[in-house]
C-alpha positions in Angstrom: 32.1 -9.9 -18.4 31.2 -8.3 -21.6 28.0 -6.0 -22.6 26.5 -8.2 -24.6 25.8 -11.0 -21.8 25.0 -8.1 -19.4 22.0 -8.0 -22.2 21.7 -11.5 -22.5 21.2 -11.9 -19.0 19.0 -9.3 -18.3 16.9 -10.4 -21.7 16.6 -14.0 -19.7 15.4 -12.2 -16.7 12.6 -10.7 -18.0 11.3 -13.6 -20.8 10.9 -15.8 -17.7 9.5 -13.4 -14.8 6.9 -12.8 -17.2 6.4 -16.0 -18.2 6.3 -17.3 -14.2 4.3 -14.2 -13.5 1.6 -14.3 -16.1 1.0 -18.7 -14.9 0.5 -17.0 -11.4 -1.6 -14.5 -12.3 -3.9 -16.9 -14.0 -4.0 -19.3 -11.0 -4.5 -16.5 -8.6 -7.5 -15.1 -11.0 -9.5 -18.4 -10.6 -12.6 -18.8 -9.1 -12.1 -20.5 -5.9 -13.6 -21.1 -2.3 -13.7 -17.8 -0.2 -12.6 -19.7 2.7 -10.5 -22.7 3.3 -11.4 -25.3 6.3 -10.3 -24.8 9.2 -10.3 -20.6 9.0 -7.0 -20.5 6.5 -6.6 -18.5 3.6 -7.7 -19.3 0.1 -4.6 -20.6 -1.9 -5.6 -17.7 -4.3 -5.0 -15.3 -1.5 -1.5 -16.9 -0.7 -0.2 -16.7 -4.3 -1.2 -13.5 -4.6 0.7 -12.4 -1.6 3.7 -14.6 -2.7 3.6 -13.7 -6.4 7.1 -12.2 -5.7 8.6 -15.6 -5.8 8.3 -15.2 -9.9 10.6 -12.4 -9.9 12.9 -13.4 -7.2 12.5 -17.0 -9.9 13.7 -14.8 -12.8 16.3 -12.9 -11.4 17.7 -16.0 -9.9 18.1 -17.9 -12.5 19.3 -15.7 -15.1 22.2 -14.4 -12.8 22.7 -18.4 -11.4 23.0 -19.6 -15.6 25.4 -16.8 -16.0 27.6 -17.4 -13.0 27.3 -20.8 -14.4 28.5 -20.2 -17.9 31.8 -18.0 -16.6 30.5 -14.4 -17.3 31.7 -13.0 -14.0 34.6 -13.7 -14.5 37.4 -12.6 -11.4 34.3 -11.4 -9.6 32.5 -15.0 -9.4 33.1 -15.2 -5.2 31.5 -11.7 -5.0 28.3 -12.1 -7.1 27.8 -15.7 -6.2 27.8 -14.4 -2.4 25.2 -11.7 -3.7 23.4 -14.4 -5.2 23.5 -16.4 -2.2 23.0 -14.3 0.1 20.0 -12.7 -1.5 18.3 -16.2 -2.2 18.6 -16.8 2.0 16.8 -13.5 2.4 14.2 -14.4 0.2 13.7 -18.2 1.8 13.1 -16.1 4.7 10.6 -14.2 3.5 8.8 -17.1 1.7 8.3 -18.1 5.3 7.4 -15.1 6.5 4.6 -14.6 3.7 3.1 -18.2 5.1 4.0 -17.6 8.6 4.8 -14.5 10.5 8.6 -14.9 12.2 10.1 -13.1 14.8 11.6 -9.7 14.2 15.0 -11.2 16.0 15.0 -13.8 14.2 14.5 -12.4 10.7 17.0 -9.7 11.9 19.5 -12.6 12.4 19.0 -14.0 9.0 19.8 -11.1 7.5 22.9 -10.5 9.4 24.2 -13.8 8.7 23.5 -13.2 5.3 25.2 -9.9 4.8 28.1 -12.0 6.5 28.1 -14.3 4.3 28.6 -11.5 1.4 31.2 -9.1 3.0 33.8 -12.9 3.4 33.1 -13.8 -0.2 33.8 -10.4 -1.1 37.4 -10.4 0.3 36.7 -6.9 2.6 38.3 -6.1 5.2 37.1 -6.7 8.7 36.3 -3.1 9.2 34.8 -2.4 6.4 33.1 -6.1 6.3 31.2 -4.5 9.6 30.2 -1.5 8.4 29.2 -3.0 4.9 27.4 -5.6 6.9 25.5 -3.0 8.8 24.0 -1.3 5.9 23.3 -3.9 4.2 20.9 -5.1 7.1 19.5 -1.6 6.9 18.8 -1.0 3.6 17.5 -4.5 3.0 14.9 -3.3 6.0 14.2 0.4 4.4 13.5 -0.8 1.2 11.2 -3.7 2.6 9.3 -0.8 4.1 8.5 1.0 0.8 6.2 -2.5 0.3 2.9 -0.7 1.4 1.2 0.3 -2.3 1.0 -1.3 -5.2 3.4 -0.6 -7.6 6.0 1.5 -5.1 8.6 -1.3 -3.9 8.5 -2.3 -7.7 8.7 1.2 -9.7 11.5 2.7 -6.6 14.2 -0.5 -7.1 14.1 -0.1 -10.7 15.1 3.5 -10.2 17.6 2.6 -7.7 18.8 -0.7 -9.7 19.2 1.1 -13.0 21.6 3.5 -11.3 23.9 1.1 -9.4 23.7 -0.8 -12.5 25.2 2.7 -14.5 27.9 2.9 -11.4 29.6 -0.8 -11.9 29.5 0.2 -15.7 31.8 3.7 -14.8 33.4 2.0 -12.3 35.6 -0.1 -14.7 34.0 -3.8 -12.8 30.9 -4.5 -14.7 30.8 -8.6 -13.4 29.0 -6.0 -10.4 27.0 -5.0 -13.3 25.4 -8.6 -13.2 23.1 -8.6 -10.5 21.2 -5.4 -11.0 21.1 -6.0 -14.6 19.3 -8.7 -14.0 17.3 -6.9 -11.1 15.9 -4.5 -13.4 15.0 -6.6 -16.1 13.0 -8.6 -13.4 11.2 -5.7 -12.0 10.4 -4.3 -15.3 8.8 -7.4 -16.1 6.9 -7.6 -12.6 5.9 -4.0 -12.8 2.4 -4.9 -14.4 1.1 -7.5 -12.6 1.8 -5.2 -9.2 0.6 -2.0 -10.6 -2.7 -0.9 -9.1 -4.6 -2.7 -9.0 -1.9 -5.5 -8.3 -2.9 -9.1 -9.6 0.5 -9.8 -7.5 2.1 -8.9 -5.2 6.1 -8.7 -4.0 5.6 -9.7 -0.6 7.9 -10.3 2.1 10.1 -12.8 -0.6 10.0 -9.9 -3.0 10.7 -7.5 -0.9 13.4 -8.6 1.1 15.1 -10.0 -2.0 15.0 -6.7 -3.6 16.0 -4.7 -1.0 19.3 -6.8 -0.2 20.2 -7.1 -3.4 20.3 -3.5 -3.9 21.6 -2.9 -0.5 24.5 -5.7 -1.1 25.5 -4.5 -4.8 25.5 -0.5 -3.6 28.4 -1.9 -1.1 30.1 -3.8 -3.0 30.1 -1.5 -5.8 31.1 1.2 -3.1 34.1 -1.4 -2.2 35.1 -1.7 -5.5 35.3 1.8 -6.6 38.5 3.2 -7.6 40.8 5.0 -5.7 40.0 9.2 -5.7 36.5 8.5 -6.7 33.8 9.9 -4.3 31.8 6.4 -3.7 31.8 6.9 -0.3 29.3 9.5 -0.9 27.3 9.2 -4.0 26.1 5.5 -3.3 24.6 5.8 -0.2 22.3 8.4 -2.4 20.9 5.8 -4.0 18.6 4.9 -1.0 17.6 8.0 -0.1 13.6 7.5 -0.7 14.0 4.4 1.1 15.9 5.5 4.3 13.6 8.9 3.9 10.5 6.6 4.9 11.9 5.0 7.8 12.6 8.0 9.5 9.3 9.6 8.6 7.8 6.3 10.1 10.4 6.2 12.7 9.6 9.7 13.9 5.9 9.9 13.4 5.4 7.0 15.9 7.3 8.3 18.1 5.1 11.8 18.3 2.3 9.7 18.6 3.7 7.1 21.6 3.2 4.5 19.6 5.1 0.9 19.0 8.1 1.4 15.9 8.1 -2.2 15.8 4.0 -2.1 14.7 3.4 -1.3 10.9 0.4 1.2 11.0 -0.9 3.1 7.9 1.7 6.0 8.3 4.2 5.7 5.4 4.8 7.6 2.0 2.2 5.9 0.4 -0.5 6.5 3.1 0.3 9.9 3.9 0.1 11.3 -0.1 -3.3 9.2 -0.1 -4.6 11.3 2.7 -4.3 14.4 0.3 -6.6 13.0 -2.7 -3.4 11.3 -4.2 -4.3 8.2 -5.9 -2.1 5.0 -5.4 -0.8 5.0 -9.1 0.1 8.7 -8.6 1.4 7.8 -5.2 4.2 5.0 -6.7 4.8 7.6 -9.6 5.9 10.4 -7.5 7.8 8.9 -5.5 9.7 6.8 -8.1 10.4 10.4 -9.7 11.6 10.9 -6.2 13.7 8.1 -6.1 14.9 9.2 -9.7 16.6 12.7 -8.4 19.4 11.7 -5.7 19.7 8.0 -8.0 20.6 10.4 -11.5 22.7 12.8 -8.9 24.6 10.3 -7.2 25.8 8.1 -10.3 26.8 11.7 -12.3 29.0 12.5 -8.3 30.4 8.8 -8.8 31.0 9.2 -12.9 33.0 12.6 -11.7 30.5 14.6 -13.4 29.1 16.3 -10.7 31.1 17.8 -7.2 30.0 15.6 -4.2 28.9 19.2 -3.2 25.7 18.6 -5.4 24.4 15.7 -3.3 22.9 18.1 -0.7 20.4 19.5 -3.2 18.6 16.4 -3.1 19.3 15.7 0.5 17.7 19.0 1.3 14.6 18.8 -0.7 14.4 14.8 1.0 14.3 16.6 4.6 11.8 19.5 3.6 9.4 16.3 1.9 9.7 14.4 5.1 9.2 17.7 7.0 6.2 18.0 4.6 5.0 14.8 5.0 5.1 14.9 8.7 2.5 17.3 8.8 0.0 15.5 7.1 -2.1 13.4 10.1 -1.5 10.1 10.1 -3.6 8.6 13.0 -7.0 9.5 13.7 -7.8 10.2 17.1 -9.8 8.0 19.0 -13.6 8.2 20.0 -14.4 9.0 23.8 -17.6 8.4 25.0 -18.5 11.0 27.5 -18.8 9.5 30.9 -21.9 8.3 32.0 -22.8 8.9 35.7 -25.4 7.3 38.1 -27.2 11.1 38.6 -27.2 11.1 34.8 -28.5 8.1 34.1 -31.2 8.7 36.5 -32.2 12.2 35.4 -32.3 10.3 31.8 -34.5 7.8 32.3 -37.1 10.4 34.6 -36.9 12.6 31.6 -37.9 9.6 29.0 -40.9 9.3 30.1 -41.9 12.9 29.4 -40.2 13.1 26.3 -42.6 10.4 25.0 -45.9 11.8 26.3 -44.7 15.1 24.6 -44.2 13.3 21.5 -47.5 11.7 21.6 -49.5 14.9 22.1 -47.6 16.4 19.0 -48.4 13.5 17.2 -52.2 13.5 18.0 -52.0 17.5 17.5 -50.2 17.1 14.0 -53.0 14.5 12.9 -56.1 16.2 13.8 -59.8 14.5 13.8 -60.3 12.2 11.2 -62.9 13.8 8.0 -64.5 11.9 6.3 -64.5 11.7 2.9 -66.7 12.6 0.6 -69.1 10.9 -1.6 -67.8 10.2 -5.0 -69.2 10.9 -7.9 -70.7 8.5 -10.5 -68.2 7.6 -13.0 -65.3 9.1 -11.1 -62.0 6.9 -10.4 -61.3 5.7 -7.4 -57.8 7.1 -6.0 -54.7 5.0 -6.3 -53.5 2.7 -3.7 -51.9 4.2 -1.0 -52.9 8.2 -1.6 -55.8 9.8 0.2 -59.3 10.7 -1.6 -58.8 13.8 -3.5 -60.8 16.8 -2.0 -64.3 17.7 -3.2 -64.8 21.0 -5.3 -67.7 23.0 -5.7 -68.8 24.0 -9.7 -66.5 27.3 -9.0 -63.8 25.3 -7.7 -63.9 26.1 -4.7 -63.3 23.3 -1.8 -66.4 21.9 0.0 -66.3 22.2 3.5 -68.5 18.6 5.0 -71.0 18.9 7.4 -70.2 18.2 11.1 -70.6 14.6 12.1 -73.4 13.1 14.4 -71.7 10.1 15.2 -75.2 8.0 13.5 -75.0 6.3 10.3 -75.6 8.2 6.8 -79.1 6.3 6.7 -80.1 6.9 9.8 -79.1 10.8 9.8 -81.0 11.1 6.3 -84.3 9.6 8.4 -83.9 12.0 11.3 -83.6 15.2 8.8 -87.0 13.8 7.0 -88.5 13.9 10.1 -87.6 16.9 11.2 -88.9 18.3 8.0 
């Protein structure tokens, strides 16, 4: 396969995940009925979630038309097995997005997927296992890293862009197909699931991504000539992505709590936690991502001793080490424990409490005065205030005179009298 349909493919990629993208987007953006009958989710809701069906669409196609058209040349078994394999991963998750599955089962799928790559490969039985094995764990980490918007997106076209430099050195660019491809996919995705995400990759997405990447780092890794140091600098390329599931991994186990149960306790959610915001979240760690994926393809290009890969691995540890320390779960609220003598001595004191409250009440308000007289042509107050005070010529406030308890006219008779 030559560069220029490594471009033409990945050009194809791109024109029609944007073009599928950009249809769903509108149709997700409609107005539409909160609330289906019968309690389901609005179809809004469920394209949004499976709006990584446009990229897996685009990628898909692009690689299946250049398969098609001979451009793989000797390698057509190994990246039509990528291709297939990849597209059962993503049926999978299509299901999974409308349905949840069963973690055995979807653990199945994958294996019998990965299968299904390492025997149209041509590997070995040995290395078919162990190829098999990562593969399924990769697909899995990377799926992880599906928690923010914009992460699972910005991190594979890191990682893609380096595996696609490493089939380009390694002298077998029909490897070069599929995460050509992949980047120009993600690349067009990357605005419609940037915060905040219009779409989403979902399960289909996500799965798809990750096994792709996972399948094309081992194949690439099979592939690799003899005396280069593959065996180390691929496996670099997931770094980020096996770094979160072993922060997860090991924070749920500190905390007793289910692996199997996703919780708010990745990358993502931890940098949040410290006034991070979710672009600046899928930023650094796509910069993250960047470091051991521009280290390992210069160890695999023979630019770099495989001695250099540690440097990343050790700053990966202290981040996770970093990260761990960062509180994930909140702790619960206990009620303090309510006991019969308690309750009793409560509801005695109640009583007192509100005759208390009742005196201060009546102390606080005081006799009622009544207010004076106003004078001719003076406004009356406003609504809701209280008469103003009556001053004497110097200004000085009147004091009123004690009351009788008999009407004004009948206390101005009695004072007549009197005189």
């Amino acid at each position: 396969m030559n560069v220029l349909g490594i471009i033409a493919s990945g050009v194809a990629a791109l024109f029609i995940t944007v073009a599928l993208a950009k249809s769903a987007r509108r149709v997700a953006l409609r107005p539409h009925v909160p609330n289906e009958p019968g309690g389901r989710a609005p179809r809004a809701e469920v394209l949004r979630r499976t709006g990584g069906a446009t990229a897996v669409l685009g990628v898909g196609t692009a690689t299946g038309v250049a398969l098609w058209l001979g451009a793989a040349d000797d390698a057509a078994g190994s990246v039509g097995g990528l291709l297939a394999g990849a597209g059962i991963v993503a049926v999978l998750g299509l299901v999974q997005d409308l349905k949840p599955l069963w973690t055995a089962l979807r653990l199945g799928a994958q294996t019998a997927a990965a299968i299904l790559v390492v025997c149209l490969a041509g590997l070995s039985p040995a290395v078919g296992v162990l190829a098999a094995l990562w593969i399924v764990l990769v697909t899995n980490a990377f799926a992880l890293l599906d928690h923010a918007d914009g992460l699972l997106t910005a991190v594979g076209l890191v990682t893609a862009a380096g595996l696609l430099a490493c089939a380009l050195v390694g002298g077998d660019p029909a490897l070069a197909l599929l995460p050509t491809t992949l980047v120009a996919g993600l690349a067009g995705f990357l605005l419609h699931t940037w915060h905040p995400a219009r779409l989403r990759l979902g399960a289909t997405g996500a799965q798809f991504t990750g096994f792709a990447l996972a399948a094309s780092g081992a194949l690439i890794l099979a592939a690799a000539p003899s005396g280069r140091a593959a065996w180390a600098a691929l496996p670099a390329l997931a770094t980020v992505a096996l770094a979160d599931s072993a922060l997860v991994l090991i924070s749920r186990r500190r905390a007793a709590r289910s692996p199997l149960r996703d919780t708010d306790d990745h990358i993502a959610h931890r940098l949040r936690r410290v006034r991070v915001t979710v672009p600046g979240a899928a930023v650094l760690t796509a910069l993250w991502a960047a470091v051991p994926v521009a280290t390992g393809t210069l160890v695999y290009a023979e630019l770099l001793h495989p001695a250099f890969l540690l440097l990343p691995l050790a700053g990966t540890a202290a981040a996770v080490f970093a990260l761990l320390r960062i509180p994930a779960y909140g702790s619960p609220r206990t009620a303090p424990p309510r006991t019969g003598s308690s309750r009793t001595a409560s509801s005695a004191a109640a009583p007192s409490r509100t005759a208390a409250a009742r005196r201060a009440q009546a102390s606080a308000v005081g006799p009622a005065i009544p207010a004076a007289a106003s004078a001719p042509g003076a406004k009356a107050p406003a609504p809701g205030q209280g008469a103003p005070a009556a001053r004497t010529a110097a200004g000085h406030p009147t004091v009123p005179p004690p009351p009788t308890g008999r009407p004004p006219a009948e206390a101005t008779t009695a004072a007549a009298e009197r005189g």
